[in-house]
VOSESE-251152 format. One record per residue: residue in one letter; x, y, z of N, C-alpha, C in turn. Coordinates in Angstrom, 2 decimals, padded with zeros to 5 digits. Example, Ala and Ser with C-alpha at 12.3 -4.5 7.8 and 13.67 -1.06 7.14 Angstrom:
residues 2
NODE lumse    n_c1    n_c2    n_c3   ca_c1   ca_c2   ca_c3    c_c1    c_c2    c_c3
NODE     a  013.19 -005.69  007.80  012.30 -004.50  007.80  013.20 -003.30  007.80
NODE     s  012.85 -002.25  007.08  013.67 -001.06  007.14  012.90  000.03  007.87
END
This chain:
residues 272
NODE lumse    n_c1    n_c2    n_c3   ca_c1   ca_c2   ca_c3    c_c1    c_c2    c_c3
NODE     x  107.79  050.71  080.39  108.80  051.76  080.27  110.18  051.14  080.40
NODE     x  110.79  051.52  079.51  112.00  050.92  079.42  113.07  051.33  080.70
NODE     x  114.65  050.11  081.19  114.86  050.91  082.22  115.98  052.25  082.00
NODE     x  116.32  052.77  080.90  117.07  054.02  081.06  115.77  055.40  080.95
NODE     x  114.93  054.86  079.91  113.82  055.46  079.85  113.34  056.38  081.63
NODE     x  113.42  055.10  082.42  112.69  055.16  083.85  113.92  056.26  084.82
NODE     x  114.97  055.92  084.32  116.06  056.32  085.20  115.74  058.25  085.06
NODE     x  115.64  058.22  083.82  115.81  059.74  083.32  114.30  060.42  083.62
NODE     x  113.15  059.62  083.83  112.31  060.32  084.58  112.15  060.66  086.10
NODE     x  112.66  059.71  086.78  112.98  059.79  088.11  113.33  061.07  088.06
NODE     x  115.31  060.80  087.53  115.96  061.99  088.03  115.36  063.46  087.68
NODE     x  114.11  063.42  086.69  113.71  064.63  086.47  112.84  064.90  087.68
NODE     x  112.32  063.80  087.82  111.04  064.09  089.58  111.56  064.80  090.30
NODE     x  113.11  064.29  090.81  113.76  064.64  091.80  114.08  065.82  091.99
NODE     x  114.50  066.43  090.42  115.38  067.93  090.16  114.24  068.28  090.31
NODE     x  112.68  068.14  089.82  111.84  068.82  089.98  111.16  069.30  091.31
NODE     x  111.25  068.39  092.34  111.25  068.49  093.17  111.81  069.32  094.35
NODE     x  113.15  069.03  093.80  114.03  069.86  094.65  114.09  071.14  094.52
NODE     x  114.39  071.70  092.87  113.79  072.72  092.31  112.29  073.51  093.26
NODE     x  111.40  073.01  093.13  110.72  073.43  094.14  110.45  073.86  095.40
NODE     x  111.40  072.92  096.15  111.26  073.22  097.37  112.21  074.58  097.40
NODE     x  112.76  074.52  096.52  113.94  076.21  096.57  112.98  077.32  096.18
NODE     x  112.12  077.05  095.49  111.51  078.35  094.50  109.98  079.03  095.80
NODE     x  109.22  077.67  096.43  108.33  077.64  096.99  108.63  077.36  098.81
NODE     x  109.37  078.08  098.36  109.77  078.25  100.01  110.69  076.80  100.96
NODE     x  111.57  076.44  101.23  112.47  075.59  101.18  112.69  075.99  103.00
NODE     x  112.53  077.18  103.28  112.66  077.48  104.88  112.03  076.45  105.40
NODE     x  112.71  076.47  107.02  112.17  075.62  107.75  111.97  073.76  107.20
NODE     x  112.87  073.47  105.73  113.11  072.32  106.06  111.68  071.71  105.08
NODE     x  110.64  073.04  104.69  109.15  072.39  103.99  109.63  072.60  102.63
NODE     x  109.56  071.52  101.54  110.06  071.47  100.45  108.55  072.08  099.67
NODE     x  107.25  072.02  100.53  105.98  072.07  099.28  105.04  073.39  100.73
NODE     x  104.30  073.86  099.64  103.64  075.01  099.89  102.36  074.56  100.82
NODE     x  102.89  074.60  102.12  101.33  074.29  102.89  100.89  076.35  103.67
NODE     x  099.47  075.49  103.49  098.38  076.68  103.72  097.89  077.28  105.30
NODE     x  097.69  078.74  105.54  097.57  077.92  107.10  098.81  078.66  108.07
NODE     x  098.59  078.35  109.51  099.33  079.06  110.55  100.18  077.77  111.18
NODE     x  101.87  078.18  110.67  102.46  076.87  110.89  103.94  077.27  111.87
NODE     x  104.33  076.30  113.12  105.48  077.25  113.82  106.82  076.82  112.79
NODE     x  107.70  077.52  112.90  108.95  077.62  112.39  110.10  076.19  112.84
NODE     x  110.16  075.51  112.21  111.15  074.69  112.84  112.87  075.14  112.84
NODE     x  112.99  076.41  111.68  114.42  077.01  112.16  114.67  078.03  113.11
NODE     x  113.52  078.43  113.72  113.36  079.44  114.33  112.19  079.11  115.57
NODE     x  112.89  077.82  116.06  111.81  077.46  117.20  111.12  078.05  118.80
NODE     x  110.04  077.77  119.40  109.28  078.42  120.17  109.93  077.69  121.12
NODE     x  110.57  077.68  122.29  110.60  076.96  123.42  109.46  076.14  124.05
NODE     x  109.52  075.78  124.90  108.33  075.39  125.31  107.37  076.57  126.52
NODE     x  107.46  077.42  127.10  107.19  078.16  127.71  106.74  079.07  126.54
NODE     x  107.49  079.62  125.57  107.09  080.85  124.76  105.97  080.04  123.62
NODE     x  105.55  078.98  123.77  104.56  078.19  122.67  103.50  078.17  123.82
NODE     x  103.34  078.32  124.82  102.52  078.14  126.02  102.09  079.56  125.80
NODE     x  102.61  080.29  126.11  102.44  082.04  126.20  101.57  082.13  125.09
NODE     x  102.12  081.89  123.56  101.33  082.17  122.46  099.62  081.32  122.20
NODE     x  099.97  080.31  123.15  098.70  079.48  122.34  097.38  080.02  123.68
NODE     x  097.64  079.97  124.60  096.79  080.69  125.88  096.68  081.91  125.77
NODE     x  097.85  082.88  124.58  097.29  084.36  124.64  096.33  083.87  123.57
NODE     x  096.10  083.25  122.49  095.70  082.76  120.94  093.88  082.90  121.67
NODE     x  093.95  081.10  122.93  092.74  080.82  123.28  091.64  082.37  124.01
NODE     x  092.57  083.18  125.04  092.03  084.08  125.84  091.62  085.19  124.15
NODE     x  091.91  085.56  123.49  092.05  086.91  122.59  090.55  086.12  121.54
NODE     x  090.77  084.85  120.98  089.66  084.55  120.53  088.38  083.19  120.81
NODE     x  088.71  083.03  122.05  087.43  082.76  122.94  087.87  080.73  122.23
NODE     x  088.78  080.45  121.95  088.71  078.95  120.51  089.47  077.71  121.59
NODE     x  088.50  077.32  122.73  089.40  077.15  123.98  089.99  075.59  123.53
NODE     x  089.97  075.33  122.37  090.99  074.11  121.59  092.03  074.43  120.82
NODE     x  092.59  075.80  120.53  093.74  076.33  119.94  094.90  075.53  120.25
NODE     x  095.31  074.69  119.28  096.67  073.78  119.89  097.75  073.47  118.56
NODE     x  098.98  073.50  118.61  099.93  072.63  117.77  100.04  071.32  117.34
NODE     x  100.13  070.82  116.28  099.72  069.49  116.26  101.17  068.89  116.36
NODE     x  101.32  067.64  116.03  102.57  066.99  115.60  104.18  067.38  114.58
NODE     x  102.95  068.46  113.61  103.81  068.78  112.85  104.12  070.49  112.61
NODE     x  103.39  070.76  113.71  103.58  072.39  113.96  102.43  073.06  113.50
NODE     x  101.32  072.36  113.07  100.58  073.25  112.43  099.70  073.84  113.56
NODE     x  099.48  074.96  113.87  098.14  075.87  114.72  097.15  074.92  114.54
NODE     x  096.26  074.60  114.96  095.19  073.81  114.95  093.82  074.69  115.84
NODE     x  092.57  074.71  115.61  091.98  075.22  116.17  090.85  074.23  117.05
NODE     x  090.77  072.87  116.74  089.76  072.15  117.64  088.38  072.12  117.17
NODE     x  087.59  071.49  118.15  086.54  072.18  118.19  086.18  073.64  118.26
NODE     x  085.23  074.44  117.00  085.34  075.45  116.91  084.17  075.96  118.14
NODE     x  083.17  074.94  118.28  082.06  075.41  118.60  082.36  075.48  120.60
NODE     x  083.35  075.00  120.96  084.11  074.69  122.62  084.61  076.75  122.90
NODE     x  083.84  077.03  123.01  084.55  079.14  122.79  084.12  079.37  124.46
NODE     x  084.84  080.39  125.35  084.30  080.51  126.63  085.15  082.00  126.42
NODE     x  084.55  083.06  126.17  084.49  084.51  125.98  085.34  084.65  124.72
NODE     x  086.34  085.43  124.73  087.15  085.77  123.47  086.35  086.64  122.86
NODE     x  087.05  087.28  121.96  086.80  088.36  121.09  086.23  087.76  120.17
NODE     x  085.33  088.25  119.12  084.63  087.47  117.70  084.84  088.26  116.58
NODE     x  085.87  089.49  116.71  086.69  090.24  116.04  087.71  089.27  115.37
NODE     x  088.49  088.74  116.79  090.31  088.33  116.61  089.35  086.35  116.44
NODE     x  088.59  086.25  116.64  088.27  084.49  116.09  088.18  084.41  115.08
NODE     x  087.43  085.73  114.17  086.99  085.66  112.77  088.76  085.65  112.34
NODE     x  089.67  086.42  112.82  090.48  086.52  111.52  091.95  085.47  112.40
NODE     x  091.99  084.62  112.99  092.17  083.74  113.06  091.79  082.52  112.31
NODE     x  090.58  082.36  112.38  090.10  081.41  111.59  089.95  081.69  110.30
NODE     x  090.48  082.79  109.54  091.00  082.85  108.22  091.83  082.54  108.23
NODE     x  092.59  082.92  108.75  094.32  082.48  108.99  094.45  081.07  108.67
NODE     x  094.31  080.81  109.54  093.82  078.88  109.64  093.17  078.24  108.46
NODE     x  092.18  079.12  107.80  091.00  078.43  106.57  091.80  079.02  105.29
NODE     x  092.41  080.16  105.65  092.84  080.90  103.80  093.82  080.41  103.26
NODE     x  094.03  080.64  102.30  095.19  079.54  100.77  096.53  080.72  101.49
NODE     x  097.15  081.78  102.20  098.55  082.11  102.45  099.40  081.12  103.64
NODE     x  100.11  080.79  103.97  101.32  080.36  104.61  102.03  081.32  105.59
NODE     x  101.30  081.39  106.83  102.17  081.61  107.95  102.91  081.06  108.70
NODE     x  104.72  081.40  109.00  105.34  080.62  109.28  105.88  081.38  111.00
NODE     x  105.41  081.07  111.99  105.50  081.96  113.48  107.30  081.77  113.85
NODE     x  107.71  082.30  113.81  109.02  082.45  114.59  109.50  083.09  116.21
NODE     x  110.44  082.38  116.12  111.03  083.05  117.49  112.05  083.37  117.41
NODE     x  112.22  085.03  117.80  113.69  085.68  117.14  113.61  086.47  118.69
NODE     x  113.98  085.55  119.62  114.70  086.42  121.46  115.90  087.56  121.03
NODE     x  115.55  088.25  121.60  116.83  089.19  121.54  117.20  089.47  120.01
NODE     x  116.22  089.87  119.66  116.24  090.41  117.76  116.96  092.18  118.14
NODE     x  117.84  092.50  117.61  118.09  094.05  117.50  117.46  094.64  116.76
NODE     x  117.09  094.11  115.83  115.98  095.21  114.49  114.46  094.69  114.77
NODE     x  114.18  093.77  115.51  112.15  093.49  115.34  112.02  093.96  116.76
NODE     x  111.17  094.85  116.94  110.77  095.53  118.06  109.19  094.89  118.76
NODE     x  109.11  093.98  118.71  108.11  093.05  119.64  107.65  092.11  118.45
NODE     x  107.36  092.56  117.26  106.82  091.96  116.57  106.69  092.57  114.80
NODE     x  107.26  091.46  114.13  106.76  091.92  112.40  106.37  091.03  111.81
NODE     x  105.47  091.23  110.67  105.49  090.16  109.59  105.95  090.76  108.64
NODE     x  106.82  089.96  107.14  107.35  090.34  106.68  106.95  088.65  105.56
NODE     x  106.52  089.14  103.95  106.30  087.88  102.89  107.67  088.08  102.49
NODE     x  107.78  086.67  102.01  109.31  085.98  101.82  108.99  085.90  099.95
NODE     x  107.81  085.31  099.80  107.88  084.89  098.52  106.66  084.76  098.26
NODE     x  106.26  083.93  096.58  104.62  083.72  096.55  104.83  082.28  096.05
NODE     x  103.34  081.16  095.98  103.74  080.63  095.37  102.24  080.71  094.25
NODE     x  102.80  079.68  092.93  101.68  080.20  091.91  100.77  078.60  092.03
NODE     x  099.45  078.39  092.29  098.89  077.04  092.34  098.61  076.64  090.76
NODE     x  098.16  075.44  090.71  097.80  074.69  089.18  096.55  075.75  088.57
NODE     x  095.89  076.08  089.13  095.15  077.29  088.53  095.78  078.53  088.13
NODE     x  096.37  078.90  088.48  096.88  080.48  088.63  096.70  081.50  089.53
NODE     x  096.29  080.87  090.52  096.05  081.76  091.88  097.74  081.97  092.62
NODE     x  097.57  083.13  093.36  098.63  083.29  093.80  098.30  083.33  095.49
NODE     x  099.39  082.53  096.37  099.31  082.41  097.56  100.37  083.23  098.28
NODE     x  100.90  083.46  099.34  101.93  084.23  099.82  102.40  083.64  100.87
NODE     x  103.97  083.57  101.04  104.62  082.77  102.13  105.08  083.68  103.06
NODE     x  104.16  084.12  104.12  104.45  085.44  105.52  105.50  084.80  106.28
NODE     x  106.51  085.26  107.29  107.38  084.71  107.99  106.37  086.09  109.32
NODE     x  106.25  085.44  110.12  105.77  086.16  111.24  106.74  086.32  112.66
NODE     x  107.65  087.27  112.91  108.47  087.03  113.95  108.13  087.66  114.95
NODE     x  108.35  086.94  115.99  108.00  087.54  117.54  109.27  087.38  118.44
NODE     x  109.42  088.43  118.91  110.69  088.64  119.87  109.83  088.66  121.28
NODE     x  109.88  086.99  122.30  109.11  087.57  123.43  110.23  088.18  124.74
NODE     x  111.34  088.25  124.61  112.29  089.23  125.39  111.64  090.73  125.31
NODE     x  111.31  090.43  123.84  110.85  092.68  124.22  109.69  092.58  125.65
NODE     x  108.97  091.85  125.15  107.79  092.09  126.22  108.10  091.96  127.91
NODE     x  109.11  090.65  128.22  109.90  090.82  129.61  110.34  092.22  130.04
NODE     x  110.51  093.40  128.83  110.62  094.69  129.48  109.84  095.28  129.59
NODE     x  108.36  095.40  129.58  107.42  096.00  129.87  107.09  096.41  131.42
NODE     x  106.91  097.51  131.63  106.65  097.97  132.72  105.29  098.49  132.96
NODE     x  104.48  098.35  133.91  103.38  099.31  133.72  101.62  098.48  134.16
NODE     x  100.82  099.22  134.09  099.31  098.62  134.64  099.49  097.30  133.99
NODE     x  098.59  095.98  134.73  098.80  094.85  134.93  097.72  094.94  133.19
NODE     x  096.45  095.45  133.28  095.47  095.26  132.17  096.05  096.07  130.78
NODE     x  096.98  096.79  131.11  097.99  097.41  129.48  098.59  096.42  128.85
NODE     x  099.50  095.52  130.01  100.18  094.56  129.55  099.20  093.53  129.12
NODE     x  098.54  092.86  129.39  097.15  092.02  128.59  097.19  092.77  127.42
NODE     x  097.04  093.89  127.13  096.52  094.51  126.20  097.15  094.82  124.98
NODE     x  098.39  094.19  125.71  100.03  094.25  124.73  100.67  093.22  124.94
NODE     x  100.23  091.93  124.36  100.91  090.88  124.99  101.33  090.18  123.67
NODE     x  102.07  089.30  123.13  103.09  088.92  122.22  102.13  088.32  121.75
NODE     x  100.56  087.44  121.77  099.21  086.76  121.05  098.92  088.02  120.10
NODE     x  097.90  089.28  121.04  097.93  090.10  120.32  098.75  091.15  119.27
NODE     x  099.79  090.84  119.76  100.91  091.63  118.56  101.20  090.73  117.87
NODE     x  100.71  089.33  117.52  100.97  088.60  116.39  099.42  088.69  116.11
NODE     x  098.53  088.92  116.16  097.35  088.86  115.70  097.57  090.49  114.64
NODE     x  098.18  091.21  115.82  097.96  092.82  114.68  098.78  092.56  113.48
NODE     x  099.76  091.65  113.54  100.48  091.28  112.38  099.65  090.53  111.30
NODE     x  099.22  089.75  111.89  097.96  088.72  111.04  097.58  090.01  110.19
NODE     x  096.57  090.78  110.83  095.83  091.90  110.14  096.75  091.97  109.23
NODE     x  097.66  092.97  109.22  098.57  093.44  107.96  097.93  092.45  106.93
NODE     x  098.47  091.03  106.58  098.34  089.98  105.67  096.98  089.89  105.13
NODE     x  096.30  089.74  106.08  094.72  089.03  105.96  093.98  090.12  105.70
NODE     x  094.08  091.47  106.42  092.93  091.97  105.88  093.37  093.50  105.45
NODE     x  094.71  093.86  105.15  095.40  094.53  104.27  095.44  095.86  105.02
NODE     x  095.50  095.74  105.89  095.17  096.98  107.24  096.79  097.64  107.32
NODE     x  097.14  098.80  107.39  098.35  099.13  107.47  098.74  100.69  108.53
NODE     x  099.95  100.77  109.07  099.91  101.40  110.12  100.25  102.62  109.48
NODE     x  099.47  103.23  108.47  100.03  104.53  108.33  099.43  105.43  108.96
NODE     x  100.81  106.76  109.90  100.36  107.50  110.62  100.33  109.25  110.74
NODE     x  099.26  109.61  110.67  099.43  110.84  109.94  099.09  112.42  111.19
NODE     x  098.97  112.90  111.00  098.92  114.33  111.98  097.50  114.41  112.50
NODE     x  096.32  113.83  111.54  095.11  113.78  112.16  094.66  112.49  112.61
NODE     x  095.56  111.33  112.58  095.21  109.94  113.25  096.68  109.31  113.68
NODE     x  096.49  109.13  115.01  097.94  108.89  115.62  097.90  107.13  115.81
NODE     x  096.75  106.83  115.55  096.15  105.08  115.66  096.74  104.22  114.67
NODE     x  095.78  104.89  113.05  095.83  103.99  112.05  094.87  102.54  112.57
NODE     x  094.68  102.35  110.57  093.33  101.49  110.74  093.84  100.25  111.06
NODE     x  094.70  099.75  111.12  095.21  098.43  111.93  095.08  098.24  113.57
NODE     x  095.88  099.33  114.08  095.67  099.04  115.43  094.09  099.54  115.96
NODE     x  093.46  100.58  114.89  091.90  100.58  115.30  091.47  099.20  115.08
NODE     x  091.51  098.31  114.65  090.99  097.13  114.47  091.04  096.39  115.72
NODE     x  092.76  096.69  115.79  092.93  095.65  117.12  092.32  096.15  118.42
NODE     x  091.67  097.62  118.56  090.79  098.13  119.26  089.86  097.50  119.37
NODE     x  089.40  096.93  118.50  087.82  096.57  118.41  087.66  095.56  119.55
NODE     x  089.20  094.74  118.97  089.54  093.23  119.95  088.91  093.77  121.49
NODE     x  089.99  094.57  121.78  090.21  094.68  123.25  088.65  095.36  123.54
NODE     x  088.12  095.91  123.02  087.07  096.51  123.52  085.94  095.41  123.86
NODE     x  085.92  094.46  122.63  084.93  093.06  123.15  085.78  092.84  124.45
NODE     x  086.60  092.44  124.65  087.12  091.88  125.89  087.23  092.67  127.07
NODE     x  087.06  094.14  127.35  086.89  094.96  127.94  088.02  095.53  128.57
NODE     x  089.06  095.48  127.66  090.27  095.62  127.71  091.03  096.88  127.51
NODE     x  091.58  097.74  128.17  091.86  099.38  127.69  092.10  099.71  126.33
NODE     x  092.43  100.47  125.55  092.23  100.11  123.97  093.28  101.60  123.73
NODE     x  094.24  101.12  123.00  095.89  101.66  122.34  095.20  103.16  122.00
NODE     x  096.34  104.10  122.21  095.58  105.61  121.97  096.57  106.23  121.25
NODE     x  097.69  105.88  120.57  098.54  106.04  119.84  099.35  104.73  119.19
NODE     x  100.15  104.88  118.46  100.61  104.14  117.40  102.00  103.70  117.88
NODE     x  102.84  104.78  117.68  104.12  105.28  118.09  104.17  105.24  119.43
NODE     x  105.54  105.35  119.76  105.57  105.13  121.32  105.99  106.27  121.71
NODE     x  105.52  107.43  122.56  106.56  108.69  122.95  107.45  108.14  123.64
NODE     x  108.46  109.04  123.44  109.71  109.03  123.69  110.06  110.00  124.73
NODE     x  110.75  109.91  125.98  111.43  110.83  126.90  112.83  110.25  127.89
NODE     x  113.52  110.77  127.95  114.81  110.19  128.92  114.51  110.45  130.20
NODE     x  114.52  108.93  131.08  114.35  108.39  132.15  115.44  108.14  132.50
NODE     x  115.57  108.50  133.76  117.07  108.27  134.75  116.56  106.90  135.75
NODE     x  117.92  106.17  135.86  117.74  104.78  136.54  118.19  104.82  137.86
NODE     x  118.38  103.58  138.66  118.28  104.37  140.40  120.32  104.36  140.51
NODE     x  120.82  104.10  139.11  122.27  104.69  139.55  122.56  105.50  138.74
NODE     x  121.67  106.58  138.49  121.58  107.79  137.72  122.25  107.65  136.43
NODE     x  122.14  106.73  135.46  122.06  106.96  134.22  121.13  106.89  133.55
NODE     x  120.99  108.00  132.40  120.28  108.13  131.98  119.71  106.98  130.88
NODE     x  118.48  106.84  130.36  118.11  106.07  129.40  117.00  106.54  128.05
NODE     x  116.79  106.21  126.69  115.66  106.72  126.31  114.31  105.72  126.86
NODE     x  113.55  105.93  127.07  111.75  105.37  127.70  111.19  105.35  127.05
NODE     x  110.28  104.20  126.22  109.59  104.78  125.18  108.02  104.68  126.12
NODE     x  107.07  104.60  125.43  105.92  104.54  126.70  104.47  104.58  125.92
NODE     x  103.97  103.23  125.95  102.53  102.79  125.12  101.38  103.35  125.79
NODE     x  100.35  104.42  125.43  099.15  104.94  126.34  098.11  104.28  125.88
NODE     x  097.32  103.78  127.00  095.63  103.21  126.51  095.29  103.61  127.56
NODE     x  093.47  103.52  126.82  092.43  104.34  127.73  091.39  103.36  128.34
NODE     x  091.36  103.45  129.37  090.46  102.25  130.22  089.10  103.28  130.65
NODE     x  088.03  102.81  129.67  086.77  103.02  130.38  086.34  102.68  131.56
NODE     x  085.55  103.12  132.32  085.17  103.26  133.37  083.98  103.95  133.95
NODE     x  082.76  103.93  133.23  081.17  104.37  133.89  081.56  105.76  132.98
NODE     x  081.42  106.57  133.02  081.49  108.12  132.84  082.11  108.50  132.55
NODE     x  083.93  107.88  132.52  085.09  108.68  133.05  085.70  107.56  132.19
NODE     x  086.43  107.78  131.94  088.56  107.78  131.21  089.60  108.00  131.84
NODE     x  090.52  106.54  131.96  091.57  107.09  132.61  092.74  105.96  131.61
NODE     x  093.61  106.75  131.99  094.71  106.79  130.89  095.29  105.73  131.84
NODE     x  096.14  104.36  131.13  097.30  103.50  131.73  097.93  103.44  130.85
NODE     x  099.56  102.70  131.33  100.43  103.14  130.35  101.17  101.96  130.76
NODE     x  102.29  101.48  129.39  103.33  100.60  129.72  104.50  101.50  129.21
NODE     x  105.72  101.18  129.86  106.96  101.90  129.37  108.25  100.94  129.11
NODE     x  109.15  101.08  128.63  110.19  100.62  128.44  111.45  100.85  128.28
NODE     x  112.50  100.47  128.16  113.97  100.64  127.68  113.88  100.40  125.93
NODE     x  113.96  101.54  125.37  114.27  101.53  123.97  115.32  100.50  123.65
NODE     x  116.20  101.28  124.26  118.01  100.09  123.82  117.55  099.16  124.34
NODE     x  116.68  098.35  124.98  116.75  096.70  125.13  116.13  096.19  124.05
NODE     x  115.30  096.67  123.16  114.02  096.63  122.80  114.76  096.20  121.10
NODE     x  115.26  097.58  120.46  115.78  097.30  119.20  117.05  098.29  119.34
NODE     x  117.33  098.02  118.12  119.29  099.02  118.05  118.31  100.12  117.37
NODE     x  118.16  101.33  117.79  117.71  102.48  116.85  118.58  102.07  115.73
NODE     x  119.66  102.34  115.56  120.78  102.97  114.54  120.55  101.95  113.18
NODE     x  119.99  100.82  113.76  119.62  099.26  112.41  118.41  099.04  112.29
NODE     x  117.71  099.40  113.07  115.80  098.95  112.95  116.12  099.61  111.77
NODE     x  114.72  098.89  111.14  113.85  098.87  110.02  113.20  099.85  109.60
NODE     x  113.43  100.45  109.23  112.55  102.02  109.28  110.82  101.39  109.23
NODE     x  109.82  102.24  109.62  108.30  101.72  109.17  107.73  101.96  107.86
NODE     x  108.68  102.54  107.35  108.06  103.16  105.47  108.76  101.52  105.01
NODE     x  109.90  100.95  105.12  109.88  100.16  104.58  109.28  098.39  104.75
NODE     x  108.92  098.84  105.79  108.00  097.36  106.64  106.97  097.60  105.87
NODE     x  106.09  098.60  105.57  104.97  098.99  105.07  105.34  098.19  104.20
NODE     x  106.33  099.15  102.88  106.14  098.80  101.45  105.71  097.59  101.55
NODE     x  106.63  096.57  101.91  106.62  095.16  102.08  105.31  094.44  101.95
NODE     x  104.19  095.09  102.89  102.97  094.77  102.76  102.55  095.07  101.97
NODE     x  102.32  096.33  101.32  101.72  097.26  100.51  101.75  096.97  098.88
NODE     x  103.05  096.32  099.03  103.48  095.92  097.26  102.53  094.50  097.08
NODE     x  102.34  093.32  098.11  101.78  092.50  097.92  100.10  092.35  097.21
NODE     x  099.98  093.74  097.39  098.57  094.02  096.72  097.44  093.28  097.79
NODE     x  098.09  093.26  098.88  096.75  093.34  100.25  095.66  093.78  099.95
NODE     x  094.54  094.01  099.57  093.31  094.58  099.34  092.10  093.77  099.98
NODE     x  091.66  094.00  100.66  090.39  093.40  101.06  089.15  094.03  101.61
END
């Protein structure tokens, strides 16, 4: 190959290249489309809040080698090393981990519009076949959860692992929170029921959070929002609850409405 010949293919590699990394997702610094549950390098985990996630990850699906590798990727270990966990939240973990989409975990502290947790696809990319893959950005705000108030086994039951797992769902198995007058759940968080119920864990009894104004001990008032689950018990049901400060949580006036978080999912043609 001649050398101007050589020069002018290079520079096409390069544009091609670069080109790519813009079209196929360029966030976080990854110029090429990897597969898989990967942390965010623009939007990094501290070291405490990567601790929180990977020990809620191991406790929720029993995978007691769940770890980050070198280059951020989730890693699961030895699969066959399991000491309880759910076989609900392992199975769809380990899609996560095994399937052709791109999860990218973020850390967004003190987010005004993500209220503990969203996923939200950025883009697709198209492979040499014609399959189409999807690039999820998964954000977790773990400040919301520092405001949780309430039974010690609610909070387990609502902890920043599992609210990135109910996010997983959305993606993986096309589950969506729509909520209507005769189901206050929806088939997503029934799913994530299933979790807690292997684990023997109280299990979410609404969707939405009621809402009531709570006065503080220097009498101002606040809105409360307040998560109910139902803890079996032999015969009997008893209701625990976590509550919170709305205004710490998200800005009402800028959140996201939930019709349009939906679409988001919904247009991707989730079906499974």
């Amino acid at each position: 190959m001649k050398r101007d010949t050589l020069r002018v293919f290079v520079t096409f590699l390069i544009g091609f290249f670069a080109c790519a990394g813009q079209v196929f997702g360029a966030t976080d610094g990854i110029y090429r489309f990897r597969p898989g549950i990967h942390l965010s390098r623009d939007h990094q985990f501290d070291n405490e809040q990567l601790d929180i996630l990977l020990q809620g990850f191991r406790f929720w699906t029993g995978l007691t080698e769940i770890a980050s590798d070198r280059d951020g990727n989730i890693v699961l270990g030895d699969r066959t090393h399991l000491r309880g966990g759910s076989k609900t939240a392992r199975e769809l973990i380990i899609a996560a981990v095994d399937g052709s989409d791109s999860f990218t975990l973020q850390s967004v502290n003190n987010s005004r519009t993500i209220a503990f947790a969203q996923i939200e696809s950025e883009d697709r990319y198209i492979d040499g076949q014609g399959a189409r893959h999807w690039r999820w950005e998964l954000r977790i705000d773990f400040s919301d959860f520092s405001q949780l108030i309430g039974a010690d086994n609610a909070r387990v039951a609502f902890d920043p692992a599992i609210s990135a797992i109910h996010e997983l769902a959305h993606a993986i198995r096309g589950y969506v929170d729509l909520i209507s007058a005769n189901d206050r759940l929806g088939e997503c968080e029934r799913y994530i029921n299933t979790m807690r119920a292997e684990l023997g864990l109280p299990q979410r009894i609404h969707y939405y959070p009621r809402y009531s104004v709570a006065t503080q001990l220097d009498g101002l008032t606040f809105v409360q929002g307040e998560l109910r689950f139902t803890e079996a018990n032999l015969d009997k049901s008893k209701e625990v609850y976590v509550t919170f400060n709305v205004d710490k949580i998200f800005d009402r006036s800028n959140a996201r409405s939930k019709a349009e978080v939906l679409n988001n999912i919904v247009s991707r043609g989730r079906s499974h």
